[in-house]
C-alpha positions as CSV (number, residue, x, y, z in Angstrom):
1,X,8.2,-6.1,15.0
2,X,5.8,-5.6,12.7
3,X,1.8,-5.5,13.7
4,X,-0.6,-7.8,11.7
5,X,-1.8,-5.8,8.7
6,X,1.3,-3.3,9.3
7,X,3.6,-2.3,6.1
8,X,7.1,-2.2,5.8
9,X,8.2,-0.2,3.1
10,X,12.0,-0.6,1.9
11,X,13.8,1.9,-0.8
12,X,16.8,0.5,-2.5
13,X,18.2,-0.7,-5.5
14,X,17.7,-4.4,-6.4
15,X,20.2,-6.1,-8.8
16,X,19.8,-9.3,-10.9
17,X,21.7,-12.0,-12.6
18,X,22.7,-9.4,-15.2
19,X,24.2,-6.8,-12.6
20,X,28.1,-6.0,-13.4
21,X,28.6,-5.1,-9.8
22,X,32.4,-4.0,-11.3
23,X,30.9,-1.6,-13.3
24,X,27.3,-0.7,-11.1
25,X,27.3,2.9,-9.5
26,X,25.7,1.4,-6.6
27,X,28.5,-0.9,-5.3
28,X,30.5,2.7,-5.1
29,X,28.4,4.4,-2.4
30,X,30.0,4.1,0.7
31,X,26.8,4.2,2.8
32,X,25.6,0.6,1.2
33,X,27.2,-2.6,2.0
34,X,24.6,-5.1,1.2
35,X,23.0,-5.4,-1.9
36,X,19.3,-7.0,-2.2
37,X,17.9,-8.7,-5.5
38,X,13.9,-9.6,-5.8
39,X,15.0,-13.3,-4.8
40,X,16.0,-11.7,-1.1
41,X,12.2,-10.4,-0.9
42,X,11.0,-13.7,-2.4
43,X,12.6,-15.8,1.0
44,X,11.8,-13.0,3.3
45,X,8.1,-13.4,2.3
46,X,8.5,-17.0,2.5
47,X,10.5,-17.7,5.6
48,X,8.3,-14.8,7.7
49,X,4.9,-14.2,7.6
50,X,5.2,-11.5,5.2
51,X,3.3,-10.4,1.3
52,X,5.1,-8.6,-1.2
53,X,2.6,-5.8,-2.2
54,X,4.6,-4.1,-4.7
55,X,8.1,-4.3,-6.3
56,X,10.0,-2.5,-8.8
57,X,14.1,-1.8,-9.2
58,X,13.7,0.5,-6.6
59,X,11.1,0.1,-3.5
60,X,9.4,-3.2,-1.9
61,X,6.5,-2.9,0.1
62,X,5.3,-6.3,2.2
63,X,2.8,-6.7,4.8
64,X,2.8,-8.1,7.8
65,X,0.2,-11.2,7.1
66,X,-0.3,-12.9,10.2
């Protein structure tokens, strides 16, 4: 729903191959039931017409591209 040029900025923590989800905080907040890694960004930007500006642990930003 993005516009061309338009941002979407996302805030959440990202896990990786070395996550313990047993033993991650995260998996115990009862608000989150999905968990994204950097690889879920990666095929976003890939399937949709979408650039990762930034990432860190934390936040994603992509544009819309096209």
């Amino acid at each position: 729903m993005l516009k061309v040029g338009g941002l979407l900025a996302v805030g959440t923590y990202l896990h990786n191959d070395k996550t313990n989800f047993s033993q991650w905080w995260y998996t115990n907040d009862p608000t989150h039931i999905i968990f994204f890694s950097d690889k879920t960004f990666r095929y976003l930007e890939e399937a949709y017409p979408l650039e990762i500006l930034s990432s860190t642990s934390t936040h994603i930003l992509l544009k819309k591209t096209f």
